[in-house]
C-alpha positions as CSV (number, residue, x, y, z in Angstrom):
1,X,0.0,0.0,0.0
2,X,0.9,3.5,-0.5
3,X,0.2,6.0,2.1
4,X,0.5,9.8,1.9
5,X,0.8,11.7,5.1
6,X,0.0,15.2,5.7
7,X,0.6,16.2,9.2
8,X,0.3,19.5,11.0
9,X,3.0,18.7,13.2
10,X,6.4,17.2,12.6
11,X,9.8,16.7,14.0
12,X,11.6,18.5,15.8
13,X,8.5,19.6,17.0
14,X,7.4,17.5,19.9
15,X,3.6,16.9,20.7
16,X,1.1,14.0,20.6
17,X,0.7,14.5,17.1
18,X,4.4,14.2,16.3
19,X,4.8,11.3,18.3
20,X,2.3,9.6,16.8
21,X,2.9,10.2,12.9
22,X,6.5,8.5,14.1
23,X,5.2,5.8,15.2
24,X,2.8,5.1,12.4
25,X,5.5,5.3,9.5
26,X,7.6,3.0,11.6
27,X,4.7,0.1,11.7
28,X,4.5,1.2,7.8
29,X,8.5,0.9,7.0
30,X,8.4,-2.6,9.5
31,X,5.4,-3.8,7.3
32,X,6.6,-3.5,4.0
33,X,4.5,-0.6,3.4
34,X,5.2,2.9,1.0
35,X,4.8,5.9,2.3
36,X,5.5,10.2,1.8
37,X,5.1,12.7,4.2
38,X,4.6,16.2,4.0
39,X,5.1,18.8,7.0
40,X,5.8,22.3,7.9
41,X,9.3,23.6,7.2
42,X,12.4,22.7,9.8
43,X,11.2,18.5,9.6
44,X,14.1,16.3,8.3
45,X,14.2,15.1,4.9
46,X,13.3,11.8,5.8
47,X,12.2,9.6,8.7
48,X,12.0,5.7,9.1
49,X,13.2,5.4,5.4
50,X,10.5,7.7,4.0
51,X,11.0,10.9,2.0
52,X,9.5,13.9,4.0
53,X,9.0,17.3,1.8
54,X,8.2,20.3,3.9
55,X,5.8,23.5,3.1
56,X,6.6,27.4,3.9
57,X,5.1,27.8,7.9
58,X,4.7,30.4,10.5
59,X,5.6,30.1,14.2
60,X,2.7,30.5,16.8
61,X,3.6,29.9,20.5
62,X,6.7,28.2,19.8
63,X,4.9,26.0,17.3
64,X,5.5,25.9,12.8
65,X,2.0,26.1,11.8
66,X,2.3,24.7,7.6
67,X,0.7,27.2,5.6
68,X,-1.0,26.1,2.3
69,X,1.1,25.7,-0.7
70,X,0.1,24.5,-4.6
71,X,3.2,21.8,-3.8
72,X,0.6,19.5,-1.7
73,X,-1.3,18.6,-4.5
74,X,1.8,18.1,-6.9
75,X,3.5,16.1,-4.6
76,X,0.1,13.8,-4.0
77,X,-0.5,14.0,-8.0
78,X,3.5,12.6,-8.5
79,X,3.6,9.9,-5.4
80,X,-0.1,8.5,-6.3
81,X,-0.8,7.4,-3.3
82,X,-3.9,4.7,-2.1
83,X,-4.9,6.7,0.7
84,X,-4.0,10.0,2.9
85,X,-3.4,9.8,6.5
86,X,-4.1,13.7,7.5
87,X,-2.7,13.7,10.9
88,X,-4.8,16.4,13.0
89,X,-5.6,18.5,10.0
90,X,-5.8,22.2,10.2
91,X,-4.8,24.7,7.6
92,X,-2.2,22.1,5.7
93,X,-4.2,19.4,6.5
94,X,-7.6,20.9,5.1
95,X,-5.4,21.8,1.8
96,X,-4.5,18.0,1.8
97,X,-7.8,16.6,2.1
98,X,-8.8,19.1,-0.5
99,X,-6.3,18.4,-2.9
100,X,-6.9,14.3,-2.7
101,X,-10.5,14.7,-3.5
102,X,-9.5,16.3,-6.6
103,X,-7.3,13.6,-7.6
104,X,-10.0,11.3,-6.7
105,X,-8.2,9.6,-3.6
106,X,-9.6,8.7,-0.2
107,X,-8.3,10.0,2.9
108,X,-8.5,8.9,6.8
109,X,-8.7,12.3,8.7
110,X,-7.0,12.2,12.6
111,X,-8.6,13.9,14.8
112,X,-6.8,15.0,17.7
113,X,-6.2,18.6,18.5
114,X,-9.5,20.4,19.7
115,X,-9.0,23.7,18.1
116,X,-12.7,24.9,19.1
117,X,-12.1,23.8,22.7
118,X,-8.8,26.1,22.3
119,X,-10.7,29.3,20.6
120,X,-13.6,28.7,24.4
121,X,-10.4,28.4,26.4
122,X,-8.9,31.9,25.3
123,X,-12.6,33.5,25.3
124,X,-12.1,34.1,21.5
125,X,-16.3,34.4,21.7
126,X,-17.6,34.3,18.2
127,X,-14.4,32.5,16.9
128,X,-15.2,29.4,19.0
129,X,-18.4,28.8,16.6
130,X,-16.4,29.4,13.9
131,X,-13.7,27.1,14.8
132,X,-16.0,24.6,15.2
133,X,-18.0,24.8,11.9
134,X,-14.1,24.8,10.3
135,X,-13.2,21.6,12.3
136,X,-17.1,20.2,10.5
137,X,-15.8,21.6,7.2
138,X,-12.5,20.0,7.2
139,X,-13.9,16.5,8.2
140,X,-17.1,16.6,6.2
141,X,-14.2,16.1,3.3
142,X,-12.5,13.1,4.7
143,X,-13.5,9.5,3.9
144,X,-13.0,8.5,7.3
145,X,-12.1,10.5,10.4
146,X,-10.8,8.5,13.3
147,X,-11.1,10.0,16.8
148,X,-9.4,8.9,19.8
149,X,-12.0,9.0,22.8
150,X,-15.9,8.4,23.4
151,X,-15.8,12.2,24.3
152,X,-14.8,13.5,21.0
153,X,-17.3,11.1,19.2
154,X,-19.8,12.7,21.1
155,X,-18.6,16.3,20.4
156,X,-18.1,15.8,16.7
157,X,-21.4,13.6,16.6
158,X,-22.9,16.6,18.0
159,X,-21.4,18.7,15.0
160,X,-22.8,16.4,12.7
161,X,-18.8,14.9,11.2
162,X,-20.1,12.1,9.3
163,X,-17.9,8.2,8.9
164,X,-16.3,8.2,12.6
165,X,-14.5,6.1,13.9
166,X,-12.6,5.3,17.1
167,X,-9.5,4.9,17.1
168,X,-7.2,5.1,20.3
169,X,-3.0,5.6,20.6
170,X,-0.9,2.8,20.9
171,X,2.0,2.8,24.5
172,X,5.6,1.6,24.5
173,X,5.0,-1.6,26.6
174,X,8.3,-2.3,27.0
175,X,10.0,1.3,27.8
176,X,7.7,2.4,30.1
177,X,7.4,-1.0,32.5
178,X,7.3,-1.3,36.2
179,X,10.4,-3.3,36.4
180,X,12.5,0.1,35.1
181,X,11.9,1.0,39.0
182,X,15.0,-1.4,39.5
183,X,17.3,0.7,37.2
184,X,19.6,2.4,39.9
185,X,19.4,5.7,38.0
186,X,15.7,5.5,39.2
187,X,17.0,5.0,42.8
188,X,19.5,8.2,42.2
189,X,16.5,10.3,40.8
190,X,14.0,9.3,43.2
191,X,16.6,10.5,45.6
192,X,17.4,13.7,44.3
193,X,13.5,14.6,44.2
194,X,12.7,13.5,47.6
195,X,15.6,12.7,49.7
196,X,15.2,10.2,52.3
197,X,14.9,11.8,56.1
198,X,17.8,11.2,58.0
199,X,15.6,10.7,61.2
200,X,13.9,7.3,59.8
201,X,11.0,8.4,58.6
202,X,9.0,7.2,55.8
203,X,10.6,8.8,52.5
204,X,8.0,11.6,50.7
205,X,5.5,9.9,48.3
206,X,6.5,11.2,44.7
207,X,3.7,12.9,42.8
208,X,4.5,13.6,38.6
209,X,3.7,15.3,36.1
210,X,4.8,14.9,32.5
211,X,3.6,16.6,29.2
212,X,3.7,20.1,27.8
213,X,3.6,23.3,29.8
214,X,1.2,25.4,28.4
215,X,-2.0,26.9,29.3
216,X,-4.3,23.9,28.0
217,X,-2.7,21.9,29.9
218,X,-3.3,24.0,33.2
219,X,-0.5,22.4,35.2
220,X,-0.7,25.5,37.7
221,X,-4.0,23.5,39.4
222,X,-1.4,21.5,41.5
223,X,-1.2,24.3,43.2
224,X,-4.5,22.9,45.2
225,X,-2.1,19.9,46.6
226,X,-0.5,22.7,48.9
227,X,-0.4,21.7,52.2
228,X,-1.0,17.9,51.5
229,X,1.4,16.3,54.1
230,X,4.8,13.9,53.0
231,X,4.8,14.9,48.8
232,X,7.2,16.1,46.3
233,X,6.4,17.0,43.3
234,X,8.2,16.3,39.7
235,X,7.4,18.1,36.6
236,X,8.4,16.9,33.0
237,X,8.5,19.4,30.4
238,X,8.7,22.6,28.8
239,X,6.4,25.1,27.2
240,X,5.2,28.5,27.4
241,X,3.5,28.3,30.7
242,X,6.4,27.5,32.9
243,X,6.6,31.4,34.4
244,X,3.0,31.3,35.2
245,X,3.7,27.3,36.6
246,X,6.3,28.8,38.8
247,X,4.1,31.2,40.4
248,X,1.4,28.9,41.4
249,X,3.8,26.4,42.4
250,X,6.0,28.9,44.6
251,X,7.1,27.8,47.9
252,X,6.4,23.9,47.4
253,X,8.5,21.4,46.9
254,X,9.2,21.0,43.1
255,X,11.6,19.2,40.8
256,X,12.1,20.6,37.5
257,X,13.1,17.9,35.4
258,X,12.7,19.5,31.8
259,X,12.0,18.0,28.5
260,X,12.6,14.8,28.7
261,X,12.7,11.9,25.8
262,X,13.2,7.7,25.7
263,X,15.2,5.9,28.6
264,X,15.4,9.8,30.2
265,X,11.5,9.7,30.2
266,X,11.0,5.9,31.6
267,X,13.1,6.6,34.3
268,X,11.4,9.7,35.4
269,X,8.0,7.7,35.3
270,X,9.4,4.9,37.2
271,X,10.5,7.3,39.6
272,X,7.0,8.8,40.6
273,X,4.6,7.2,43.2
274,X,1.4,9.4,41.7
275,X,0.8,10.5,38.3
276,X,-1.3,13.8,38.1
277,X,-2.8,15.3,35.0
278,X,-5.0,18.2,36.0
279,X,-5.9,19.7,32.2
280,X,-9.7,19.1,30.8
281,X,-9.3,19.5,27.2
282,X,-7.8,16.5,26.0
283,X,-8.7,14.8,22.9
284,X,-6.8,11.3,24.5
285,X,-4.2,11.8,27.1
286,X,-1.1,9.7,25.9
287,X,0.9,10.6,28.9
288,X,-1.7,8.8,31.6
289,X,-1.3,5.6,29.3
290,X,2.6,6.1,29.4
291,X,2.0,6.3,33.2
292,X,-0.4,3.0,33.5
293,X,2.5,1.2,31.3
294,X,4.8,2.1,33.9
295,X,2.3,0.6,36.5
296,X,1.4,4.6,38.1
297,X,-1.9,5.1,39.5
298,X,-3.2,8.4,37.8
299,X,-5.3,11.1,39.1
300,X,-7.1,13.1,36.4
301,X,-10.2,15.0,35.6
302,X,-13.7,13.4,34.8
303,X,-13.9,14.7,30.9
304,X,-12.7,14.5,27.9
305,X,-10.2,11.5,27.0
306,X,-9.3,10.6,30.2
307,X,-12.8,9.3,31.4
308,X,-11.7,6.2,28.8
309,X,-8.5,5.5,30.4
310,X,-9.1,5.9,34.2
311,X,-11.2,3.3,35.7
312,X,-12.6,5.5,39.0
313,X,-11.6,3.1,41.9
314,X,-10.0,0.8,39.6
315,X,-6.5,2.0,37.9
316,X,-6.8,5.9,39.5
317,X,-9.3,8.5,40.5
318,X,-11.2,11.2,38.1
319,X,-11.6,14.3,40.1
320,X,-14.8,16.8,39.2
321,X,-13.1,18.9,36.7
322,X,-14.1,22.2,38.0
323,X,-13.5,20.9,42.3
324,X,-9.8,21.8,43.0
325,X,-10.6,20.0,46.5
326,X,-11.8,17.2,44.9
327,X,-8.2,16.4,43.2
328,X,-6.7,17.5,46.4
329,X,-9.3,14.8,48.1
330,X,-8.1,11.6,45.6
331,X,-4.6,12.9,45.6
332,X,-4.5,12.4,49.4
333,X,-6.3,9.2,49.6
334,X,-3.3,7.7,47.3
335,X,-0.8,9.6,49.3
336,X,-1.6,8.2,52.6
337,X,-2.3,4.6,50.9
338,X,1.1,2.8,49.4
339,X,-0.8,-0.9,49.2
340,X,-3.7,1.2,47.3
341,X,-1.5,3.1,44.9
342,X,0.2,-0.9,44.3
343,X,-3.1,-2.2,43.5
344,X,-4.3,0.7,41.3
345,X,-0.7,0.5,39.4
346,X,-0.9,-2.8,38.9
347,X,-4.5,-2.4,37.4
348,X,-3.3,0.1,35.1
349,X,-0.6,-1.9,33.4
350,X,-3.7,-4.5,33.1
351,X,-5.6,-1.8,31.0
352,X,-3.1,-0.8,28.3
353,X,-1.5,-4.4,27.3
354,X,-3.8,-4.8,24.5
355,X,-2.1,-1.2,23.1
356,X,0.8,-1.9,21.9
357,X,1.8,0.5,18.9
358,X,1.6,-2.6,16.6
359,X,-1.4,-3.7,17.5
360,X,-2.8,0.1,17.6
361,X,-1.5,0.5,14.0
362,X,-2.5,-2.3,12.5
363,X,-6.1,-1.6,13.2
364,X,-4.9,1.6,11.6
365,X,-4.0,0.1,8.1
366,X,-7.3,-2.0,8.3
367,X,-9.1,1.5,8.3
368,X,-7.1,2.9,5.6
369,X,-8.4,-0.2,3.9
370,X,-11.8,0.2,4.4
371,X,-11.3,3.7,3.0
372,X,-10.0,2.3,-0.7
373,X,-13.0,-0.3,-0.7
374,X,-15.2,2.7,0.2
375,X,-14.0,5.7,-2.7
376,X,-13.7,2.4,-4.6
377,X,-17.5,1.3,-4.0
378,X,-18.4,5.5,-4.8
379,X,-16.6,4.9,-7.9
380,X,-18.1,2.1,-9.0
381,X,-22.2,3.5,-8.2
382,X,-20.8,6.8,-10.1
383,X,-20.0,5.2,-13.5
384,X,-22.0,5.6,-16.6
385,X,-23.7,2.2,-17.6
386,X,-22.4,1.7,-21.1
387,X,-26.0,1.6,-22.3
388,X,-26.4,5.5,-21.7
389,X,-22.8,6.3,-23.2
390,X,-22.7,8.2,-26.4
């Protein structure tokens, strides 16, 4: 098969989107499969064997947003592609979907930045409801679009996107594992972020954060774990928000750990007790699966992807997304409880061993499948019986 992918987001960029157009051309370049990709300017020239051609873009908050350029369609027109994979389209992914219409080829749309939620968040008013009638627009044109959580089904149900689809991300099972807790350079971190007491006492449970700092992600909420008796706290990361993070946070006891990437990152996991994502707009949440790989119960907030990966009781807690004292509450109830944050842990790695990255994209390819037989079956009802031909 050949694949075309268009994504808004590319290396050396690094989000949820970037991570997991990587992992995608990997499965294809392991599975014998062809593939192009096209991306905003700065990307390499090639990844996993693949040739990746790059468009003029513009940076916004630290980000290269691809601008639309009349090289998409030649590019598509010359690789002749089965099917385009538009990874979170927006501006260059609209132009992509666009452009393989035109040349007749079907397209499997990702959906996984809410850019309507972003346009509420910053009180943008009118611009929300536009946002959201561009998100319908740009979908409306896919042959499939594939969403990652029952919460954004719902919301693009609502907007009336047609062919959805779930489909989730897939977890390094082996990087991020409980046994990395045996590495000694988790003992040596674990350490450095909450030293043991010299008087005996019971070392400081480790609560973590890892993902982007940035206002969506609203990191400054564990400010409401003040006070909470025997915790640390260690943020992974780096983004726009960290002055406004180091307010909040001021006078508690934080480790900065920075951006971290690969062995770096599973270490830092395996060196937490709690994992903590406080932010309500996300499409998925690949960092709480990361943590449940890495056998981490996970505190988060009831909406949006999370409610699909935390089991309440089960593998974590999902606070009231708008009750500060509520993630304070289930926060403290782990805190105080190491046999219950073992059992929860435990339960987590349970929930994400059917998500392995191959298994995740391989259900991937079958729905690029499905898209062929479908433009293929439109095709077919479209032709002119050779009875009516002139």
């Amino acid at each position: 098969m050949r694949i075309a992918v268009i994504s808004e987001s590319f290396l050396p960029t690094i989000s949820g989107v970037t991570t997991s157009v990587c992992k995608v051309l990997e499965h294809l370049a392991a599975t014998g499969h062809e593939a192009m990709v096209i991306a905003p300017s700065g990307a390499p020239t090639e990844y996993a064997g693949f040739p990746v051609y790059t468009v003029s873009a513009v940076n916004y908050r630290e980000f290269p947003v691809g601008m639309p350029s009349p090289l998409v369609q030649k590019l598509l027109a010359d690789f002749r592609p089965d099917v385009l994979h538009a990874a979170s389209p927006f501006l260059l992914g609209a132009q992509g979907i666009s452009a393989a219409n035109r040349l007749d080829i079907p397209s499997v749309a990702i959906f996984q930045t809410d850019v309507a939620g972003y346009a509420h968040r910053n009180h943008l008013g009118p611009a929300t409801a536009l946002a959201w009638r561009f998100v319908k627009w740009v979908h409306e044109g896919a042959t499939r679009t594939l969403v990652p959580s029952s919460s954004s089904m719902a919301a693009l149900l609502r907007l009336g996107v047609p062919r959805l689809a779930l489909w989730t991300r897939g977890v390094d099972l082996t990087g991020f594992h409980p046994n990395v807790r045996n590495d000694p350079a988790v003992a040596a971190l674990r350490e450095r972020i909450a030293p043991t007491p010299l008087d005996g006492a019971a070392r400081d449970v480790i609560v973590g954060y890892v993902g982007r700092m940035a206002p969506e992600k609203q990191v400054e909420r564990l400010r409401a774990l003040r006070g909470v008796p025997g915790i640390r706290f260690a943020l992974v990361g780096e983004g726009p928000s960290i002055p406004s993070i180091r307010r909040a946070l001021a006078g508690m006891p934080v480790t900065w750990l920075g951006r971290l990437s690969g062995a770096e990152l599973a270490i830092a996991y395996a060196s937490f007790d709690v994992f903590v994502h406080a932010g309500t707009e996300e499409t998925f949440g690949q960092t709480i699966q990361e943590a449940h790989a890495a056998g981490l119960p996970v505190v988060a907030p009831h909406a949006g992807g999370p409610i699909d990966l935390v089991a309440h009781g089960e593998n974590g807690y999902l606070f009231r997304p708008d009750d500060d004292r509520d993630l304070k509450h289930w926060v403290g109830q782990l805190v105080r409880d190491p046999m219950l944050r073992a059992r929860m842990g435990e339960a987590g790695r349970r929930a994400v061993l059917g998500r392995s990255w191959p298994t995740v994209c391989a259900e991937l390819v079958e729905y690029y499948e499905q898209a062929i037989d479908e433009r293929l079956a439109v095709r077919a009802n479209t032709q002119v019986p050779p009875s009516m031909q002139r």
